[in-house]
C-alpha positions in Angstrom: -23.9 -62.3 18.8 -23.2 -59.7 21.0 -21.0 -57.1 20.6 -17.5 -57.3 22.2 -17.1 -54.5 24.5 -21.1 -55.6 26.4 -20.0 -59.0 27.1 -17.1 -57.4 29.1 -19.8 -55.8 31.0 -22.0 -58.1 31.3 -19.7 -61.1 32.5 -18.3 -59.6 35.7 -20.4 -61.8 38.0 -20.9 -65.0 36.2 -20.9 -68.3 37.9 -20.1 -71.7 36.5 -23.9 -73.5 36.2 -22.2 -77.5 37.4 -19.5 -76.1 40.3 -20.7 -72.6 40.9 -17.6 -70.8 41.1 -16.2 -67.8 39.2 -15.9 -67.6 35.7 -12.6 -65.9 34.5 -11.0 -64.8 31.3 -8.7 -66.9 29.5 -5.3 -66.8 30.2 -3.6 -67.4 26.5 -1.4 -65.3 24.0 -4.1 -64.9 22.1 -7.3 -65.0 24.5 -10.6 -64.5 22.9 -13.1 -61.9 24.2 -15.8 -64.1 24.4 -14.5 -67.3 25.8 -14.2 -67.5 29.6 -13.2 -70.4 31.6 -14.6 -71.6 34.9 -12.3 -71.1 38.4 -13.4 -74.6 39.3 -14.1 -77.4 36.9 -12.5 -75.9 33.9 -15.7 -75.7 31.8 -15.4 -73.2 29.1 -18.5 -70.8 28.3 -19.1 -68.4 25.1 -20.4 -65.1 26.5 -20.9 -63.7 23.4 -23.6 -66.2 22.7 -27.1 -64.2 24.2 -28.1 -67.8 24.9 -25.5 -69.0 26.7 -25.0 -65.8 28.8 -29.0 -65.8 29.6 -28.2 -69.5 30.9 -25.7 -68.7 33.3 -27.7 -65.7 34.6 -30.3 -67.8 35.2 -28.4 -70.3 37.1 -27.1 -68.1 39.4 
């Protein structure tokens, strides 16, 4: 896991992997640092996972 405040650094530029389009914070009462939500399709990502922020990287 990674800690809080570095995925807020590290998720500024983050594209979905299916659509390509922006990932954005959550919008709940609620929202959870580490989930982000794609602009496009809706998919929801963990960037708090080091895997799952090294796949999007990768995508992009």
């Amino acid at each position: 896991m990674v800690d809080k405040s570095d995925a807020a650094i590290d998720d500024q530029n983050l594209k979905c992997p299916e659509c390509k389009q922006a990932l954005k914070r959550r919008r709940t009462r609620k929202a959870d640092e580490c989930e982000m939500i794609c602009g496009g399709c809706g998919a929801m990502f963990d960037v708090c996972d080091l895997d799952t922020v090294d796949e999007l990287k990768k995508n992009q």
